[in-house]
mmCIF file as gemmi writes it, N, C-alpha and C atoms, coordinates in Angstrom:
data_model
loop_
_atom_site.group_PDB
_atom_site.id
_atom_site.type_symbol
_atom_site.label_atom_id
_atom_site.label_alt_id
_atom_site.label_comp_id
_atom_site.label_asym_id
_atom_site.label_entity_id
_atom_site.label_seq_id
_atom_site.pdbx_PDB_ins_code
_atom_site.Cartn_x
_atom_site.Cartn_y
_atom_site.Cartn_z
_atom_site.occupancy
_atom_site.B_iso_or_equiv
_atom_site.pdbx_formal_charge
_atom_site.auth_seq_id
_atom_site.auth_asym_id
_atom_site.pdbx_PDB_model_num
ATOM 1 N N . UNK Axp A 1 ? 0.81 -1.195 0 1 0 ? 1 A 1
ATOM 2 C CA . UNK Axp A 1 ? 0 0 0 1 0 ? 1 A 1
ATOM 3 C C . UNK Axp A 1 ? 0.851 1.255 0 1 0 ? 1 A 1
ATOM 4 N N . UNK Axp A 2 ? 2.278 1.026 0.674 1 0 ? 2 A 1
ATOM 5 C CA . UNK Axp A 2 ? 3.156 2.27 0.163 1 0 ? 2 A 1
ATOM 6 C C . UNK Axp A 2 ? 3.047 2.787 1.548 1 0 ? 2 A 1
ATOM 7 N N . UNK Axp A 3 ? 2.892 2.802 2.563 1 0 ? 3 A 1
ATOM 8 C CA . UNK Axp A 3 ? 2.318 3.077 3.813 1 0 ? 3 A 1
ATOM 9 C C . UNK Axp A 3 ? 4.184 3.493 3.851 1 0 ? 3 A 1
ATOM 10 N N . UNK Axp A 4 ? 4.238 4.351 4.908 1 0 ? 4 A 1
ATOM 11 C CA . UNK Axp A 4 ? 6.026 4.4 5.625 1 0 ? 4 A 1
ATOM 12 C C . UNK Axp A 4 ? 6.286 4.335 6.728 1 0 ? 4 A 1
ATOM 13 N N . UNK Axp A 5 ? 4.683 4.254 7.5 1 0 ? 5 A 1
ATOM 14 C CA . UNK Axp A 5 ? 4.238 4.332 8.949 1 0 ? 5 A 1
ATOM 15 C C . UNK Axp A 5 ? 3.354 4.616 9.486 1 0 ? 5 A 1
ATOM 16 N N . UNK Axp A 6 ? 3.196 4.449 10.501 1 0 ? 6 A 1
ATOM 17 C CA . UNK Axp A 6 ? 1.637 4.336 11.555 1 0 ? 6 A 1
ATOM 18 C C . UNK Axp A 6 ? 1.837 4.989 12.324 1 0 ? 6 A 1
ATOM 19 N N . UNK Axp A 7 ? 0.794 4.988 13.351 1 0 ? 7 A 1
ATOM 20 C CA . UNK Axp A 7 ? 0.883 6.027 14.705 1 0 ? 7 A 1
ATOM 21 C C . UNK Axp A 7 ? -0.541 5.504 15.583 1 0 ? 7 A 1
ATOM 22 N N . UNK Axp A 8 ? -0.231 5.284 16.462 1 0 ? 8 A 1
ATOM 23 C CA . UNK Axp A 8 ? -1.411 4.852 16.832 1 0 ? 8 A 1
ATOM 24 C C . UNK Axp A 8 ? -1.83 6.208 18.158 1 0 ? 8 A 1
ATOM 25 N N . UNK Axp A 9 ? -2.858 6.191 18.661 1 0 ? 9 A 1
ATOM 26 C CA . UNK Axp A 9 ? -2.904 7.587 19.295 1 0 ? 9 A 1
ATOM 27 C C . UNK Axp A 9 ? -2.722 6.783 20.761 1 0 ? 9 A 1
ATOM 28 N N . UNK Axp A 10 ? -2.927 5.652 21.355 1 0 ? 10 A 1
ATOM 29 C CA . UNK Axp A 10 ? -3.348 5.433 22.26 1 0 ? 10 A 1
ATOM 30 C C . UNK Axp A 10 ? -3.269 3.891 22.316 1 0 ? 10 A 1
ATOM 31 N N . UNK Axp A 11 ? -2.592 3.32 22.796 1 0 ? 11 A 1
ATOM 32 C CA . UNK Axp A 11 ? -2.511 1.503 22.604 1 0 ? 11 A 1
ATOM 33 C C . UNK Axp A 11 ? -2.956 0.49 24.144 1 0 ? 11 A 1
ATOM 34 N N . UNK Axp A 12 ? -3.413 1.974 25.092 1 0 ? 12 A 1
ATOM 35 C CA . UNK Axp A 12 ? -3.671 1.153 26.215 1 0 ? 12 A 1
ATOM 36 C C . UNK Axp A 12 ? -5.729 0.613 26.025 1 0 ? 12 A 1
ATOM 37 N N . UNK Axp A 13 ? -5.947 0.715 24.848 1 0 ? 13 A 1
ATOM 38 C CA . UNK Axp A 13 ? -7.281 -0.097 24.645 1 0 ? 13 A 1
ATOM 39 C C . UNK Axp A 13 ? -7.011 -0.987 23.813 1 0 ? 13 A 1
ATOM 40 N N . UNK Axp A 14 ? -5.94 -1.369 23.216 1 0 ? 14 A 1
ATOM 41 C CA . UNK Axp A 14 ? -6.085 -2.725 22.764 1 0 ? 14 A 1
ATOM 42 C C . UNK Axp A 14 ? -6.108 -3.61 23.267 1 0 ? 14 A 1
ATOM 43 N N . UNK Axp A 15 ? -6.733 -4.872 22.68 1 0 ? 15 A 1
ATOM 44 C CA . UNK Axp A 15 ? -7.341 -6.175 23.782 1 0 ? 15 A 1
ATOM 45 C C . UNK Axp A 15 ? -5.84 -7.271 24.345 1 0 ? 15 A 1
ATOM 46 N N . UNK Axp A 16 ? -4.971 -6.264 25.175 1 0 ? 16 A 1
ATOM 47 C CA . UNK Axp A 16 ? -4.31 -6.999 25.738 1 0 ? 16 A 1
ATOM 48 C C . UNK Axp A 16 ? -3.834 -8.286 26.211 1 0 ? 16 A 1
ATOM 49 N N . UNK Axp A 17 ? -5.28 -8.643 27.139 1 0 ? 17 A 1
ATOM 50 C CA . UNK Axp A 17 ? -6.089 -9.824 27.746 1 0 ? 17 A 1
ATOM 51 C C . UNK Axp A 17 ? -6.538 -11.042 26.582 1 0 ? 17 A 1
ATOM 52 N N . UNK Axp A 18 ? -6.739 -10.338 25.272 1 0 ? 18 A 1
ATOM 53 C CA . UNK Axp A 18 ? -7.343 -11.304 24.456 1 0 ? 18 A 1
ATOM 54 C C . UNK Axp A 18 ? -8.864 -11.468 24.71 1 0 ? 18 A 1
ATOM 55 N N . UNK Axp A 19 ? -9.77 -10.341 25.121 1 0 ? 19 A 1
ATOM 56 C CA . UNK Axp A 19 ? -10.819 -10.9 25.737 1 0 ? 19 A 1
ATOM 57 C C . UNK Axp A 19 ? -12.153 -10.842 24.222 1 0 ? 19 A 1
ATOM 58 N N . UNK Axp A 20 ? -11.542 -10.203 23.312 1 0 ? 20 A 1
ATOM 59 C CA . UNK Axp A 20 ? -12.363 -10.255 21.823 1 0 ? 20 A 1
ATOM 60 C C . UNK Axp A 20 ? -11.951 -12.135 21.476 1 0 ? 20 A 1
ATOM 61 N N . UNK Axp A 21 ? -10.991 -12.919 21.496 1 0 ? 21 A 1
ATOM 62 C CA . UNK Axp A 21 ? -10.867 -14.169 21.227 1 0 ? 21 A 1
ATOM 63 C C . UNK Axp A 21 ? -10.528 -13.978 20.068 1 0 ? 21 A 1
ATOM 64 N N . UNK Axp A 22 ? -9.722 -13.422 19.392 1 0 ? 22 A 1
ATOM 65 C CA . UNK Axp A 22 ? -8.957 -12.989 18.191 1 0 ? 22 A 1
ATOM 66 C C . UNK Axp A 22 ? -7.729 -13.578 18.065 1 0 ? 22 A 1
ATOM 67 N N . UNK Axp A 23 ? -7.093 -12.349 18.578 1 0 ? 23 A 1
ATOM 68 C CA . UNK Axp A 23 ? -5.222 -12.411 19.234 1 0 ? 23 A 1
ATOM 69 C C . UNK Axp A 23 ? -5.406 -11.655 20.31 1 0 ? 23 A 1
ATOM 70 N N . UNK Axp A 24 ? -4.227 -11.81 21.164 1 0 ? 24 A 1
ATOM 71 C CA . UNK Axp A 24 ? -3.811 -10.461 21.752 1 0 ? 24 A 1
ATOM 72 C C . UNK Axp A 24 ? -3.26 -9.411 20.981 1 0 ? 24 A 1
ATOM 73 N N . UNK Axp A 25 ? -3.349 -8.733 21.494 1 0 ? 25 A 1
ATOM 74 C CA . UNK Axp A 25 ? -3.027 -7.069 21.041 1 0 ? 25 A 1
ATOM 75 C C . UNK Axp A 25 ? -3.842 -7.367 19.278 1 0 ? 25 A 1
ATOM 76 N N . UNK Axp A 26 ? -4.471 -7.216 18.857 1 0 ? 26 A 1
ATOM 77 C CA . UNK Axp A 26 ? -4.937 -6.878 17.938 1 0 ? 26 A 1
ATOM 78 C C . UNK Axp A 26 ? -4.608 -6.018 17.189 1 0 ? 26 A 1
ATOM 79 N N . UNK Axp A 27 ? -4.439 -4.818 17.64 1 0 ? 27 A 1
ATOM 80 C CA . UNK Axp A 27 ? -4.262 -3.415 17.111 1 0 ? 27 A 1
ATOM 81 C C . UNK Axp A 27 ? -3.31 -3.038 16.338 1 0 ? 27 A 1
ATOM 82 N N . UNK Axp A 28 ? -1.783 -3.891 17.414 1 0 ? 28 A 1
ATOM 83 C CA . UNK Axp A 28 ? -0.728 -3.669 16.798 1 0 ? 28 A 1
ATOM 84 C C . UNK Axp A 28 ? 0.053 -4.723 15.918 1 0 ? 28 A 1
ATOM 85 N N . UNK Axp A 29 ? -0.548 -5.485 15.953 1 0 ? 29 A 1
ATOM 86 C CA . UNK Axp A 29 ? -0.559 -6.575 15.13 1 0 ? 29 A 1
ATOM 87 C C . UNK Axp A 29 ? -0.693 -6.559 13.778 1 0 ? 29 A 1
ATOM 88 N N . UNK Axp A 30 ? -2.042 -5.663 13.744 1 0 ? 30 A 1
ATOM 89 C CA . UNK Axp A 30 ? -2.545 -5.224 12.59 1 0 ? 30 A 1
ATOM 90 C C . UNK Axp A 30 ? -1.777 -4.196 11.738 1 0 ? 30 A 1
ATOM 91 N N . UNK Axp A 31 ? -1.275 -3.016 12.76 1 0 ? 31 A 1
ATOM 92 C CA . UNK Axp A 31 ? -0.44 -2.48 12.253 1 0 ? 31 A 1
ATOM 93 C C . UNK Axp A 31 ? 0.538 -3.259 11.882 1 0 ? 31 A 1
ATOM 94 N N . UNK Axp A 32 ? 1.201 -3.841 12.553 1 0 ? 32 A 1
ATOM 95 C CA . UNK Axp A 32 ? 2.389 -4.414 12.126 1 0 ? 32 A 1
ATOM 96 C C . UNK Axp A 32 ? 2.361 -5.956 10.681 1 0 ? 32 A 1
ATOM 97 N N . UNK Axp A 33 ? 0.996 -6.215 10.484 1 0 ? 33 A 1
ATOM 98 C CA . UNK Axp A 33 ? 1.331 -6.954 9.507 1 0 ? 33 A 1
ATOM 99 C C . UNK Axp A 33 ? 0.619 -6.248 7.913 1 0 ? 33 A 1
ATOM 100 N N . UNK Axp A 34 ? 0.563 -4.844 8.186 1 0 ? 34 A 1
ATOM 101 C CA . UNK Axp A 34 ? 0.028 -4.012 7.198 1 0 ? 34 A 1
ATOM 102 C C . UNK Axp A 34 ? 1.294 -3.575 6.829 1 0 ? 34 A 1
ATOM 103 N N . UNK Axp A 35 ? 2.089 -3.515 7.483 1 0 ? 35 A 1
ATOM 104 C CA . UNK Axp A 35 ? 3.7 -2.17 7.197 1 0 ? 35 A 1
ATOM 105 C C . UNK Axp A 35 ? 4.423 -3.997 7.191 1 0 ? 35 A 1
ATOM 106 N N . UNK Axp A 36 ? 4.105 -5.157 7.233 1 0 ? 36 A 1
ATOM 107 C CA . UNK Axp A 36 ? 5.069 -6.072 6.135 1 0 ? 36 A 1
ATOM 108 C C . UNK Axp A 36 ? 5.95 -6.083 7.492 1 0 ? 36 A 1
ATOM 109 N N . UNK Axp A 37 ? 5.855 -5.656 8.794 1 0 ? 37 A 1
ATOM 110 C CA . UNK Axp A 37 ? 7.02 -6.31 10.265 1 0 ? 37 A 1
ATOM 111 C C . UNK Axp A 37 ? 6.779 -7.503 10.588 1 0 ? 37 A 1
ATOM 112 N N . UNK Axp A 38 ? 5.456 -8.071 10.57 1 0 ? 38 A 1
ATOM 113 C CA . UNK Axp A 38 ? 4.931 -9.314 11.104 1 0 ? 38 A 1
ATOM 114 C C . UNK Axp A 38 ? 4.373 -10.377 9.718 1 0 ? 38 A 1
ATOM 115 N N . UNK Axp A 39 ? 4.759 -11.443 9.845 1 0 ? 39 A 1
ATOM 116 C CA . UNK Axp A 39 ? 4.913 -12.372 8.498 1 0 ? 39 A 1
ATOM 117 C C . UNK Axp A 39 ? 3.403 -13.093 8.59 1 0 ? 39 A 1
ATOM 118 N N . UNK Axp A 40 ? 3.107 -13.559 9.876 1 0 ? 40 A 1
ATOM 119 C CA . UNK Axp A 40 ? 2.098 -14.442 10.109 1 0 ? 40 A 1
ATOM 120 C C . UNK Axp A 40 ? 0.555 -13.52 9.881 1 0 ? 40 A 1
ATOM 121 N N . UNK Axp A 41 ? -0.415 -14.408 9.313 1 0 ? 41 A 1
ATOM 122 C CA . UNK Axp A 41 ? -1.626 -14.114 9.112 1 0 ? 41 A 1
ATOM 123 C C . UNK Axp A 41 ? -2.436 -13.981 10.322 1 0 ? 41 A 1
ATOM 124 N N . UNK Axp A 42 ? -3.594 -13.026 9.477 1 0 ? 42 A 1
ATOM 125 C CA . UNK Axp A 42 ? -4.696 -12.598 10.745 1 0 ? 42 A 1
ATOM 126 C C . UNK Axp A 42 ? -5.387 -14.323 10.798 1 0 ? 42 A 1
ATOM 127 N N . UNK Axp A 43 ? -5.294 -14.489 12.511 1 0 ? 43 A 1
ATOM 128 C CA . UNK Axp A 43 ? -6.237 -15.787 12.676 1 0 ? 43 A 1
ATOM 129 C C . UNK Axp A 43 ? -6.913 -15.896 12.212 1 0 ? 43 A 1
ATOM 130 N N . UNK Axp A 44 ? -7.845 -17.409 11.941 1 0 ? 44 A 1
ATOM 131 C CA . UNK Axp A 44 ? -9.165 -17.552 11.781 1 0 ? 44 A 1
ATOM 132 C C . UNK Axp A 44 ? -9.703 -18.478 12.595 1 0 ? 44 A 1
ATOM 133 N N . UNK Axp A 45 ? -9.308 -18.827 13.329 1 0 ? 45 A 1
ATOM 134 C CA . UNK Axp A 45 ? -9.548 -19.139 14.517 1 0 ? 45 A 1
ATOM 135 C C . UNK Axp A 45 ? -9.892 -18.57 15.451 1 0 ? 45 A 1
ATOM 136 N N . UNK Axp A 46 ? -10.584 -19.324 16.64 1 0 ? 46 A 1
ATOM 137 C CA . UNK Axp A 46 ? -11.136 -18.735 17.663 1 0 ? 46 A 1
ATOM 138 C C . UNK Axp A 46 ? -10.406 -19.177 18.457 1 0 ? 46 A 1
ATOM 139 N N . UNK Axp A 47 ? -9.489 -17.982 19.62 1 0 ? 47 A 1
ATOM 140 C CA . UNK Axp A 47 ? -8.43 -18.704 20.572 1 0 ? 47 A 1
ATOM 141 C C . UNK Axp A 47 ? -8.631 -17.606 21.295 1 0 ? 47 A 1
ATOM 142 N N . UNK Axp A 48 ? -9.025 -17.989 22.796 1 0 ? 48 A 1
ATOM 143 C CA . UNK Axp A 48 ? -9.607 -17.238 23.707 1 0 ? 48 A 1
ATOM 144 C C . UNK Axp A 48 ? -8.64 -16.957 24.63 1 0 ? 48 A 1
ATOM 145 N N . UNK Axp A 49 ? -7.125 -17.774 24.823 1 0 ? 49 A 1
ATOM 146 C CA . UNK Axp A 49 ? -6.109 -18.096 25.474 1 0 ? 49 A 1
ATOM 147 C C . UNK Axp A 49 ? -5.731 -16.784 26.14 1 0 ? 49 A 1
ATOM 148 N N . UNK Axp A 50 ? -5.815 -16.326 27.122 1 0 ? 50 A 1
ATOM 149 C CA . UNK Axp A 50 ? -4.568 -15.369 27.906 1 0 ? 50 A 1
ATOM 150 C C . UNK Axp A 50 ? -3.281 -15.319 27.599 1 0 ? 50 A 1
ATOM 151 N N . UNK Axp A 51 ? -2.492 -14.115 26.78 1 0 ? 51 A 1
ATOM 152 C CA . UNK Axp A 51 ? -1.183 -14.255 26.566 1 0 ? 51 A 1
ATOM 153 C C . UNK Axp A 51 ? -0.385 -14.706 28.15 1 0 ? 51 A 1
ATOM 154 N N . UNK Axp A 52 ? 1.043 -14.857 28.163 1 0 ? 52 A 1
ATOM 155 C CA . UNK Axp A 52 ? 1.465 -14.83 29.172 1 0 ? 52 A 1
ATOM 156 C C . UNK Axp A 52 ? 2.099 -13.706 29.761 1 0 ? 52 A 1
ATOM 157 N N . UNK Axp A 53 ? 1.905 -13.585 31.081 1 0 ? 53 A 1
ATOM 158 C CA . UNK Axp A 53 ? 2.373 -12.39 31.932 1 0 ? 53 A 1
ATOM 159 C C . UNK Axp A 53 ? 3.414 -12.12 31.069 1 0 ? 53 A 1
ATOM 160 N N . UNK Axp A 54 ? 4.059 -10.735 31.698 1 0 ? 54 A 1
ATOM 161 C CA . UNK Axp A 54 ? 5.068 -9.745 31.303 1 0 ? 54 A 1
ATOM 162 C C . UNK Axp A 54 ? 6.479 -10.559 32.808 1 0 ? 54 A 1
ATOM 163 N N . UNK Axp A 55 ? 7.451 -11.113 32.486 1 0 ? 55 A 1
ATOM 164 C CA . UNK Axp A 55 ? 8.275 -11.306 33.285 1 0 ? 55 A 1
ATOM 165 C C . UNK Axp A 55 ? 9.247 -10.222 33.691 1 0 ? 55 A 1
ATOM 166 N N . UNK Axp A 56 ? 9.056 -9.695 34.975 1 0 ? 56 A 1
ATOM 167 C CA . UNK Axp A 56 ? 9.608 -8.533 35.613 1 0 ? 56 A 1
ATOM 168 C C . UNK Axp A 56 ? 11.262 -9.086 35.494 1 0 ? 56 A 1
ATOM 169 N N . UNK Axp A 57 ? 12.362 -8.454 35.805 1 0 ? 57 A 1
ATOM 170 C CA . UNK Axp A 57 ? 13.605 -8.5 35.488 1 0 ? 57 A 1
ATOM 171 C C . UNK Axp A 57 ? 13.591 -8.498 37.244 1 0 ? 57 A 1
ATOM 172 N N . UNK Axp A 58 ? 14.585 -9.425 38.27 1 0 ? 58 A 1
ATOM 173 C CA . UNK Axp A 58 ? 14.987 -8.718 39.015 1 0 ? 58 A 1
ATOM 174 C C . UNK Axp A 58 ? 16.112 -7.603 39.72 1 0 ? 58 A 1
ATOM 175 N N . UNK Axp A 59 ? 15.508 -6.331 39.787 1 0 ? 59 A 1
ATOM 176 C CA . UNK Axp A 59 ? 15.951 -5.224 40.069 1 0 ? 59 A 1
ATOM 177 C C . UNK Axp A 59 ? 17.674 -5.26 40.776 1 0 ? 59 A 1
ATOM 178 N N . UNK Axp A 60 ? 18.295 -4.877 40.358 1 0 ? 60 A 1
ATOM 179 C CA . UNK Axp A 60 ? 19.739 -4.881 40.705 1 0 ? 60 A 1
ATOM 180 C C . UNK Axp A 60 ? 19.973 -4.936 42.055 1 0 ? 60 A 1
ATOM 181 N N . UNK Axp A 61 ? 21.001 -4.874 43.002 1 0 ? 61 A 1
ATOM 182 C CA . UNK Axp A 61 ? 21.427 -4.887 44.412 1 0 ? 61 A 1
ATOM 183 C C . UNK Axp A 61 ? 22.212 -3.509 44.401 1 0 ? 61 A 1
ATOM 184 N N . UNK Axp A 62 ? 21.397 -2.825 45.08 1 0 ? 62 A 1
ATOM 185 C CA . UNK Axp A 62 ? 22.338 -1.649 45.222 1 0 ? 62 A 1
ATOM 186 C C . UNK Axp A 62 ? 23.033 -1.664 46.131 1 0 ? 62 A 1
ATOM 187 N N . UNK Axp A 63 ? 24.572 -1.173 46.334 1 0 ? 63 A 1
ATOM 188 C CA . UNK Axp A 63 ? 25.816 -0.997 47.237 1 0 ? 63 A 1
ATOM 189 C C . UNK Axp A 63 ? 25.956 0.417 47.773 1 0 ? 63 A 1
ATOM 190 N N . UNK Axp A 64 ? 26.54 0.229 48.795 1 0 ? 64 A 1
ATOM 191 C CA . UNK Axp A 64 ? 27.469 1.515 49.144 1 0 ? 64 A 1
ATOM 192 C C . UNK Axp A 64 ? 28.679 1.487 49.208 1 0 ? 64 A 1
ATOM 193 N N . UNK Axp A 65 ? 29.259 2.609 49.374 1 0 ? 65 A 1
ATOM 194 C CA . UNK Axp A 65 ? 30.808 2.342 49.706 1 0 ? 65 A 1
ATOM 195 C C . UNK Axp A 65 ? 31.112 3.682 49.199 1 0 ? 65 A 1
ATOM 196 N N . UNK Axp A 66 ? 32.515 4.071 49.427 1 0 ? 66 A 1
ATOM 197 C CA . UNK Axp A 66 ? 33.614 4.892 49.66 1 0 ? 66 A 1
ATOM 198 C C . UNK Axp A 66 ? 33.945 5.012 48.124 1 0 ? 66 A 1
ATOM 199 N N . UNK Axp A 67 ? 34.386 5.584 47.445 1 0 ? 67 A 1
ATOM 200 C CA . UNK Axp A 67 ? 35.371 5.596 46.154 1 0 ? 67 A 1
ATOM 201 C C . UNK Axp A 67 ? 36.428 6.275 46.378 1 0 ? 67 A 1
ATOM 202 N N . UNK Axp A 68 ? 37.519 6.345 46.613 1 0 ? 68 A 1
ATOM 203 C CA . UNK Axp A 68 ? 38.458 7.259 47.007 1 0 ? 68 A 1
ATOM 204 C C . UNK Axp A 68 ? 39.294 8.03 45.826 1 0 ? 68 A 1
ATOM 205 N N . UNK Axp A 69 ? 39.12 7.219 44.639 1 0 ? 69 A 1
ATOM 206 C CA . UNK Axp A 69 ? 39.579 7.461 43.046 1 0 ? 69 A 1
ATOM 207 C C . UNK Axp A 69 ? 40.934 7.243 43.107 1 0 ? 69 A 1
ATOM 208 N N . UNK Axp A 70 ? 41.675 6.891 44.022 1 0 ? 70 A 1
ATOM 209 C CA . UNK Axp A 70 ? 42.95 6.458 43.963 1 0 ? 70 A 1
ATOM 210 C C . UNK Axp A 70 ? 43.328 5.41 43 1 0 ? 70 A 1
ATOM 211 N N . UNK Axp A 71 ? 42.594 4.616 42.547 1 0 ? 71 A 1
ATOM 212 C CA . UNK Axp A 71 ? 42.685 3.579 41.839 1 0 ? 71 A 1
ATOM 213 C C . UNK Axp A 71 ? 42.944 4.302 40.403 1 0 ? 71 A 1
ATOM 214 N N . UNK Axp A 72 ? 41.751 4.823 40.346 1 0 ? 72 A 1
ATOM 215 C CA . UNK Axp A 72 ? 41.516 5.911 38.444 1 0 ? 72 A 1
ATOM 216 C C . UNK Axp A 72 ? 42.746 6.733 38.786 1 0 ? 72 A 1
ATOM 217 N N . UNK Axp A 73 ? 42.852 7.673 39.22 1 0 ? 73 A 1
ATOM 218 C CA . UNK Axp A 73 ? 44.43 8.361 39.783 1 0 ? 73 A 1
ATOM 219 C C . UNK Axp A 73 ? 45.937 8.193 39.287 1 0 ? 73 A 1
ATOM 220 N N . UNK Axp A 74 ? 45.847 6.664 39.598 1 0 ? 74 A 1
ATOM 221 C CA . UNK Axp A 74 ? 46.933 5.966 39.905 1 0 ? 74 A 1
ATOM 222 C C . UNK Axp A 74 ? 47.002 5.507 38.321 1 0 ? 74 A 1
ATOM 223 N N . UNK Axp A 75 ? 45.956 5.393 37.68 1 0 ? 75 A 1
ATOM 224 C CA . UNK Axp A 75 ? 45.737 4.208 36.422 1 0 ? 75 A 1
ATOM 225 C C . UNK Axp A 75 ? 46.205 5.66 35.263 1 0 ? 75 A 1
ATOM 226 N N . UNK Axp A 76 ? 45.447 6.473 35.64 1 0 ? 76 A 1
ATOM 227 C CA . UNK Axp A 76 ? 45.53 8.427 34.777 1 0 ? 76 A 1
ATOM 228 C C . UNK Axp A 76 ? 46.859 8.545 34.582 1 0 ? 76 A 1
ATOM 229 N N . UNK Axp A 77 ? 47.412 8.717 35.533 1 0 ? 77 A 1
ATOM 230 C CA . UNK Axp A 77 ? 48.982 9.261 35.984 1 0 ? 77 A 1
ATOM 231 C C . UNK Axp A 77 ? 49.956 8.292 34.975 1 0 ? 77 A 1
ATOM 232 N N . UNK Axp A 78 ? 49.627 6.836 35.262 1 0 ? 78 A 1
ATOM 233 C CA . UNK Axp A 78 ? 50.406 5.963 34.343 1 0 ? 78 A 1
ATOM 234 C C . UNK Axp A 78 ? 50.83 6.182 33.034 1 0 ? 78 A 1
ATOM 235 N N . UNK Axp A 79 ? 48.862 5.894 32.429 1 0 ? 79 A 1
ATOM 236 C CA . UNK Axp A 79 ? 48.554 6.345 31.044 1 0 ? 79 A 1
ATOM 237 C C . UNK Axp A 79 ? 49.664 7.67 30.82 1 0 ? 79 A 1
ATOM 238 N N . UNK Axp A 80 ? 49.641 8.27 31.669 1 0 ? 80 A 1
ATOM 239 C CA . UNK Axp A 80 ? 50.225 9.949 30.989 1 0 ? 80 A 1
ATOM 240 C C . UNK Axp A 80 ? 51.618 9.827 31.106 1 0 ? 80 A 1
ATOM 241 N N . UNK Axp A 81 ? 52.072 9.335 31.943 1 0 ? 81 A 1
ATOM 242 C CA . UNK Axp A 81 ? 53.586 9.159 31.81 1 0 ? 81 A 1
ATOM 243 C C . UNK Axp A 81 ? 53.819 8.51 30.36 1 0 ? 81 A 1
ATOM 244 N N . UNK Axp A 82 ? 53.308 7.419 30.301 1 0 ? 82 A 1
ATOM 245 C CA . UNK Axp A 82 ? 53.645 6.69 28.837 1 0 ? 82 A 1
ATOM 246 C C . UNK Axp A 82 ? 53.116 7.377 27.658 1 0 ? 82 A 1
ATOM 247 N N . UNK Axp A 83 ? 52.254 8.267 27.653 1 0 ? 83 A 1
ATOM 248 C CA . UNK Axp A 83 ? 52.165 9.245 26.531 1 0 ? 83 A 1
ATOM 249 C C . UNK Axp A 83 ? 52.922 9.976 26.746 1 0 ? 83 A 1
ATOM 250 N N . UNK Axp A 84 ? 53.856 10.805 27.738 1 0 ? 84 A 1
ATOM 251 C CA . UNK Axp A 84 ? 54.365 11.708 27.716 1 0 ? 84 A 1
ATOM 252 C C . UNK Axp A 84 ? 56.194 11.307 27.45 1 0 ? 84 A 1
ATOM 253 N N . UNK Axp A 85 ? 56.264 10.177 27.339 1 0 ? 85 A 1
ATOM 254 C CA . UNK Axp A 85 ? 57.766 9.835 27.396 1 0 ? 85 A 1
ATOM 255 C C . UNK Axp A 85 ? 57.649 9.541 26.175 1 0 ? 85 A 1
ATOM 256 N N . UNK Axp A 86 ? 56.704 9.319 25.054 1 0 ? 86 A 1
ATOM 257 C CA . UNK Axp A 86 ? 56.77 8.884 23.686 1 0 ? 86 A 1
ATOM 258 C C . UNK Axp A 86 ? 57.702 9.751 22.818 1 0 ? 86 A 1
């Protein structure tokens, strides 16, 4: 169709849940197999299935501590000597 892109205004009403018995997400689906991103055909089937949850990442361990930069310092100073004796 020559399309170069979409826009959707608002994607928190698409049927997430699957509760039309379509697909999930419908919406963007659609977009996406109109603009040629998504290969697979619109169902014809009736599949009522709940996608699966969103798997949360677990959140890093945050630390404390001291940095004193003596380390970077020490590593700087090196570097520059050996550029500077070139």
């Amino acid at each position: 169709m020559g399309f170069g892109g979409a826009m959707a205004w608002t994607v928190d009403l698409d049927d997430f849940n699957n509760l039309c018995c379509r697909e999930p997400f419908p919406l963007l689906r659609t977009i996406n197999r109109e603009l040629g991103s998504l290969p697979e055909q619109e169902p014809t089937t009736v599949d009522c299935t709940k996608p699966p949850a969103p798997i949360t990442p677990v959140p890093p361990t945050l630390t404390t501590g001291v940095d004193t930069g003596k380390l970077c310092v020490s590593v700087l100073l090196e570097k520059m000597a050996v550029i500077c004796n070139r």
